[in-house]
C-alpha positions in Angstrom: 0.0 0.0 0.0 1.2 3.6 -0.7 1.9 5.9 2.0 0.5 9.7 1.7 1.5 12.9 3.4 -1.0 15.6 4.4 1.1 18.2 2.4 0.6 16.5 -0.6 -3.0 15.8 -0.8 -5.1 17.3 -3.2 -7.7 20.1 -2.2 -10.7 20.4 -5.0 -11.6 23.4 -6.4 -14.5 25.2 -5.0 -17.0 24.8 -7.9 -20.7 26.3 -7.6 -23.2 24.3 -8.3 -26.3 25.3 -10.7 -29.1 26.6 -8.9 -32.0 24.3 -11.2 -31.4 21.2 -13.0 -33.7 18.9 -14.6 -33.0 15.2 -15.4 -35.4 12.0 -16.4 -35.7 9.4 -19.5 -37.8 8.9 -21.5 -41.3 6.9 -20.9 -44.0 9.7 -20.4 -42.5 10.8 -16.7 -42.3 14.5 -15.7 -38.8 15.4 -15.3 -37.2 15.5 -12.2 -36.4 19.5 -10.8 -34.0 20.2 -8.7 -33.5 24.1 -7.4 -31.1 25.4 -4.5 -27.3 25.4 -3.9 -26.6 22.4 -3.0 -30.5 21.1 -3.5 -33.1 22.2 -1.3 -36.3 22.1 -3.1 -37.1 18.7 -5.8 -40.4 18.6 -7.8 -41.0 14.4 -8.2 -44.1 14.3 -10.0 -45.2 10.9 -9.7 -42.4 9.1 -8.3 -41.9 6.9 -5.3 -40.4 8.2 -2.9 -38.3 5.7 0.4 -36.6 7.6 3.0 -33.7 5.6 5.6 -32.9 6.8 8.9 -29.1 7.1 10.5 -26.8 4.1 8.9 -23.5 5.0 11.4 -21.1 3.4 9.1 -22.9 -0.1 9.2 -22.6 -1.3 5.5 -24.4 -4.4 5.8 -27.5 -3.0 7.4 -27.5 -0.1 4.8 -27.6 -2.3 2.1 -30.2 -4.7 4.2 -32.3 -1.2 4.2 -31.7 -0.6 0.5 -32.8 -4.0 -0.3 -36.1 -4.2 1.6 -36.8 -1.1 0.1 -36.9 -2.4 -3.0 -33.9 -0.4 -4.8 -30.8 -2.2 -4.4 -29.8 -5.3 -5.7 -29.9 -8.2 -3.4 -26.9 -10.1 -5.4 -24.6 -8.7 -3.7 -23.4 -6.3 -7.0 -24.6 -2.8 -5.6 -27.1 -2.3 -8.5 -29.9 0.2 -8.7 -33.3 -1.5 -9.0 -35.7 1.2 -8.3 -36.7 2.3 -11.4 -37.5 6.3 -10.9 -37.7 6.0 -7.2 -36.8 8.5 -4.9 -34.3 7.8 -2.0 -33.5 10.2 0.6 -31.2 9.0 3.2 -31.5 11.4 6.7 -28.3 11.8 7.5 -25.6 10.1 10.2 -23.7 8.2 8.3 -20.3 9.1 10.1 -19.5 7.8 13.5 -20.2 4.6 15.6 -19.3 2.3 12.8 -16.5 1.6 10.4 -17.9 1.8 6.6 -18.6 5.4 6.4 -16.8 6.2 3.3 -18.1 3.0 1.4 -21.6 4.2 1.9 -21.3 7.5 1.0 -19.4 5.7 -2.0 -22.4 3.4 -2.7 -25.0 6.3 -2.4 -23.1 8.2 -5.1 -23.2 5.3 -7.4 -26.9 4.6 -6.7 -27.9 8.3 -7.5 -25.9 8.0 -10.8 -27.3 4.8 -11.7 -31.1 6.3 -10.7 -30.4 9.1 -12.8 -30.2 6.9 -15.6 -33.9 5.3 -14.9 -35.5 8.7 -14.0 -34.9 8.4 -10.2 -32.4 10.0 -7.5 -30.9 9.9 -4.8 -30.2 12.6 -2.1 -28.9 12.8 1.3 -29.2 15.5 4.3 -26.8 15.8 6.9 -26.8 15.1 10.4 -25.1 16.1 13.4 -22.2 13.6 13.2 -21.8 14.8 9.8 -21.3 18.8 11.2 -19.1 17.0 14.4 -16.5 15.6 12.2 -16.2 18.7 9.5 -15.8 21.0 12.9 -13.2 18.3 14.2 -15.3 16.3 17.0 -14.3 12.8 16.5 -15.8 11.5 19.8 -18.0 8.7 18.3 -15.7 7.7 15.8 -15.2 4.0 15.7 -11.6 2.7 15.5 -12.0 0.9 12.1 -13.7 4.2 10.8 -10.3 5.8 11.3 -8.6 2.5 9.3 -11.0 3.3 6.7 -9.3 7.0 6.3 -5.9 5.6 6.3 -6.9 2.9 3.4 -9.2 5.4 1.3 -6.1 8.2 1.1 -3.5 5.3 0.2 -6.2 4.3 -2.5 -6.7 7.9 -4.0 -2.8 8.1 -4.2 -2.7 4.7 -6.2 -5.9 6.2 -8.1 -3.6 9.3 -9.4 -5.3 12.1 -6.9 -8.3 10.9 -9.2 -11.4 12.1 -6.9 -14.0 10.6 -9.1 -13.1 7.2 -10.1 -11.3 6.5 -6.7 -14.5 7.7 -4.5 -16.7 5.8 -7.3 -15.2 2.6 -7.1 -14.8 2.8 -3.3 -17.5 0.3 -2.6 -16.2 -2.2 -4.5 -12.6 -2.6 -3.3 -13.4 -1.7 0.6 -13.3 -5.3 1.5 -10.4 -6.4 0.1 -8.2 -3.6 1.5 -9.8 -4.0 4.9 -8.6 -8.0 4.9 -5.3 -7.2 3.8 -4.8 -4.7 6.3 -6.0 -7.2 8.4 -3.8 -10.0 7.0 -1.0 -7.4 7.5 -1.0 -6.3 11.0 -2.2 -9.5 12.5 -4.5 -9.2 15.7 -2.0 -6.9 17.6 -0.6 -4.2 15.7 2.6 -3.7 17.6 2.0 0.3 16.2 -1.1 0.8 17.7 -0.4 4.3 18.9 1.5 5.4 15.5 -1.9 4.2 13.6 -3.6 6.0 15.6 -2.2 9.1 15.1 -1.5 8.3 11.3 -5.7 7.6 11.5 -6.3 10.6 13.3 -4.1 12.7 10.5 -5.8 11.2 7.8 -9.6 11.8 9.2 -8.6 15.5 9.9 -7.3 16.3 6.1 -10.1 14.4 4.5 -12.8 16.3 7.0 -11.7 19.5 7.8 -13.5 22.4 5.7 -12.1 22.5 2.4 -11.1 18.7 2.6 -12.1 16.6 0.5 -14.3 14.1 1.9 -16.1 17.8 3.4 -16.4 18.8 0.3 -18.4 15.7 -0.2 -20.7 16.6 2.1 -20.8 20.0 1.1 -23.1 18.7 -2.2 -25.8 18.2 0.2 -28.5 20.2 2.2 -29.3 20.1 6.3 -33.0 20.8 5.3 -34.8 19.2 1.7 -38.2 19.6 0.5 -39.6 16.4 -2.2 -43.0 17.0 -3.4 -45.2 18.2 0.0 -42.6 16.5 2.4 -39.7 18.0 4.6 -37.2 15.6 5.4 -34.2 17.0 7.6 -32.1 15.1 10.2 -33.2 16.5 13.6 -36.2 18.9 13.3 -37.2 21.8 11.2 -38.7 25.0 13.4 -40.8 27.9 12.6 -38.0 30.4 13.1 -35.5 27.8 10.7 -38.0 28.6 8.1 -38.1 32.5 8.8 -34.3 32.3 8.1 -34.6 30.8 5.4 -33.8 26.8 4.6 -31.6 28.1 1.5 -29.8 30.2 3.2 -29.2 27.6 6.0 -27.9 24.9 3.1 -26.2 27.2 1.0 -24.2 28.4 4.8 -23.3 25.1 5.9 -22.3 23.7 2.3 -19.9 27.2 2.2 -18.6 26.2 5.7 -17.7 22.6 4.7 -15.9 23.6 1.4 -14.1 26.2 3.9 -15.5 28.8 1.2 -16.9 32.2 2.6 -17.0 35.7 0.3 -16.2 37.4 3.4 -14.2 35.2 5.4 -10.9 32.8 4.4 -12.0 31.0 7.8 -16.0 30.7 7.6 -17.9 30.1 11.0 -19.9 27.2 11.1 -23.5 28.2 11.2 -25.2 28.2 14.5 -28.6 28.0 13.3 -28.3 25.1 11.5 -25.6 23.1 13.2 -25.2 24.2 16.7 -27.7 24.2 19.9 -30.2 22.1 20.5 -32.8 23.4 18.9 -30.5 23.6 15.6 -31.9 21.5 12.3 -29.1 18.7 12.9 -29.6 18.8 16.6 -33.2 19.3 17.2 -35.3 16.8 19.1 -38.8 18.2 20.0 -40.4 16.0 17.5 -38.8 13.0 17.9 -38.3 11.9 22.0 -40.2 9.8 23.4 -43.8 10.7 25.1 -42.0 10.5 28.7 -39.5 12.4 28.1 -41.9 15.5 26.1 -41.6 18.6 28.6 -44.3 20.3 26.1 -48.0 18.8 26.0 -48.5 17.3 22.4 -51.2 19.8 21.6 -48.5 22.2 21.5 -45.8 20.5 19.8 -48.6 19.9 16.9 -49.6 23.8 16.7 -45.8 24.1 16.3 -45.0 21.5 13.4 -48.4 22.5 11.7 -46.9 26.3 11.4 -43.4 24.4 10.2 -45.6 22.9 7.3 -47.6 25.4 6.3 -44.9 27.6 6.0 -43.0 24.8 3.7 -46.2 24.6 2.0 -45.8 21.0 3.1 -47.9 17.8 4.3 -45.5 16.0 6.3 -42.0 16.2 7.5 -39.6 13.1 8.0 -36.9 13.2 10.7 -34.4 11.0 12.3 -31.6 11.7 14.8 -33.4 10.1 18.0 -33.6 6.1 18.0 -37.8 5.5 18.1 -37.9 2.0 20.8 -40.7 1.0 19.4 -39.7 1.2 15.7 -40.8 4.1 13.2 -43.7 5.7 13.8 -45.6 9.2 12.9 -46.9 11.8 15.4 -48.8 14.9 16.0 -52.0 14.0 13.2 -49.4 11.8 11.7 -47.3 15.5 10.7 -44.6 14.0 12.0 -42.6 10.9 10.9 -39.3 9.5 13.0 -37.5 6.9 11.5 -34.3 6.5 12.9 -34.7 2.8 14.4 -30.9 2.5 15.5 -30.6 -0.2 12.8 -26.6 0.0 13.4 -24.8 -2.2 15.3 -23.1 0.6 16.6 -26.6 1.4 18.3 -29.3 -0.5 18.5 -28.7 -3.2 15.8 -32.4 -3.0 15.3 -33.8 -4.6 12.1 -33.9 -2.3 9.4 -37.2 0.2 8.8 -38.1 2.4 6.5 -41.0 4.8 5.2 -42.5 4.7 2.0 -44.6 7.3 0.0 -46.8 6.8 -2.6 -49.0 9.1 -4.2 -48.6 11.3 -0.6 -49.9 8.1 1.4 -47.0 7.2 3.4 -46.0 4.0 4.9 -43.5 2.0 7.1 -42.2 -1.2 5.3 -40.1 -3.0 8.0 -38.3 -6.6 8.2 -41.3 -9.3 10.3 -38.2 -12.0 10.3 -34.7 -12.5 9.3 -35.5 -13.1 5.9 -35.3 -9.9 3.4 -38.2 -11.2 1.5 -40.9 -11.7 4.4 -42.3 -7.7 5.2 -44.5 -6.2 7.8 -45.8 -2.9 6.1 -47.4 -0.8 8.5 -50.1 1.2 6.8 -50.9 4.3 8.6 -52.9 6.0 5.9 
């Protein structure tokens, strides 16, 4: 394996993205429509639309996800089979697991591979996303920190080539990750070295303006499909007064360490920071015991959200639901983190499914990927 040095990595260029783009094949569909910087507000006309709570870097339960949902491959070759469904993923992919950068390599694939058959795929980050751009590597798992080390060696063999290294991620993860282990053996008599060379390589590939930041940069804290709101924590009157493209276009600038005004932009509070910020926000989601506010309340409060969104619904993750996905609040509400990683709860894999603005929570009623409970709530 190669060796890299932080001073010679690559940093991308910052490159805007267009403000509107429109994609689709042909077969009678409505094009796709994408507007914001990065994308904040997607017209769907008559797709499918599957939204997945937090993955935390557990590959094999993302992909069990994927599969019940009906858009991945179960054949083990990663391919697209959702025709022009619409995936949106909630965020928390980073931390508490060791896969991170294979997933976010898979979900790129899948959205260029959906592209082709009139569907997408976005994502919306989370708080552990925002922790490890600003540098909080609490929750990182050990083999997440391997993962670093390997990727950078693997760009360096790729030629600095972002694209077809971060592509073709997924497919090669495994076989560095044995022959690391083959490598080192059980005991790494270096364990303090690698984890300092770990701890270098996470920092230049997260820090804003680096280039697994810039990554994350491409997508939004707050996105709007159709009539439905899906953000990571909790969208609030007052985060919709600001302005949810504002709040995007602020914390993609922060992560590509890109400010007009500023060489060292601050990370925005709003969206990132406190706990009633989009990524932190947990009014909607905790559990009845734990509510401080009565639920009349709470309801009033999302039902301003909405209306301001001009939305039905809004879809959140963030807090692990005990009892599975469920909606609240005149069923405004849907919370679909399960804890499906083993990193949390290693909960069987859940997620919601909208059709034609009914939604729904398709989840696993036995081991076997083909034997679904759907939970019809509409």
């Amino acid at each position: 394996m190669a060796s890299f040095s932080l001073n010679s990595l690559p940093l991308p260029p910052y490159k805007p993205r267009v403000l509107s783009e429109r994609f689709s094949v042909n077969g009678g569909v409505k094009p796709i429509v994408v507007s914001g910087n990065p994308p904040t507000f997607v017209s769907a006309p008559g797709r499918r639309i599957v939204a997945v709570g937090d993955l935390h870097g557990d590959l094999f339960q993302t992909r069990r996800a994927l599969v019940m949902a009906g858009i991945l491959s179960s054949d083990g070759h990663d391919l697209w089979t959702g025709g022009d469904t619409i995936l949106v993923q909630l965020g928390d992919i980073l931390d508490r697991g060791d896969d991170e950068i294979a997933i976010l390599s898979l979900l790129r694939s899948l959205n260029i591979q959906a592209k082709s058959k009139g569907g997408a795929v976005f994502q919306v980050n989370g708080n552990h996303e925002t922790m490890n751009v600003e540098g909080d590597f609490r929750y990182v798992d050990p083999g997440a920190y391997d993962e670093c080390i390997d990727f950078l060696e693997y760009l360096d063999e790729c030629g600095d080539n972002w694209d077809d290294a971060f592509l073709s991620w997924i497919n090669i993860r495994e076989k560095w990750r044995e022959e690391r282990r083959m490598s080192e053996g059980q005991w790494s008599p270096w364990s303090f070295m690698k984890r300092q060379k770990g701890l270098i390589a996470r920092s230049s590939l997260f820090r804003p303006g680096g280039l697994l930041a810039c990554e994350l940069a491409r997508h939004a804290v707050v996105l709007k499909v159709d009539d439905w709101v899906f953000c990571h924590g909790g969208l609030l009157p007052h985060h919709v007064a600001y302005g949810v493209e504002r709040m995007n276009r602020e914390v993609s600038e922060w992560m590509q360490g890109f400010n007009e005004d500023s060489e060292s932009p601050e990370m925005p509070f709003i969206a990132t920071r406190g706990y009633d910020s989009v990524v932190w926000n947990r009014f909607y989601s905790r559990e009845s015991a734990e509510l401080k506010y009565q639920a009349w309340k709470i309801s009033s409060i999302a039902e301003e959200t909405l209306e301001a969104m001009g939305a039905k619904g809004m879809v959140v993750g963030h807090t692990p639901q005990s009892n599975g996905a469920n909606c609240k609040y005149d069923q405004k509400i849907w919370c679909i983190d399960v804890g499906m990683s083993s990193g949390v709860l290693n909960s069987r894999p859940e997620v919601l499914e909208i059709v034609n603005d009914n939604p729904r929570i398709l989840r696993h009623q036995t081991e076997s990927l083909n034997e679904l409970d759907v939970l019809d709530y509409l």
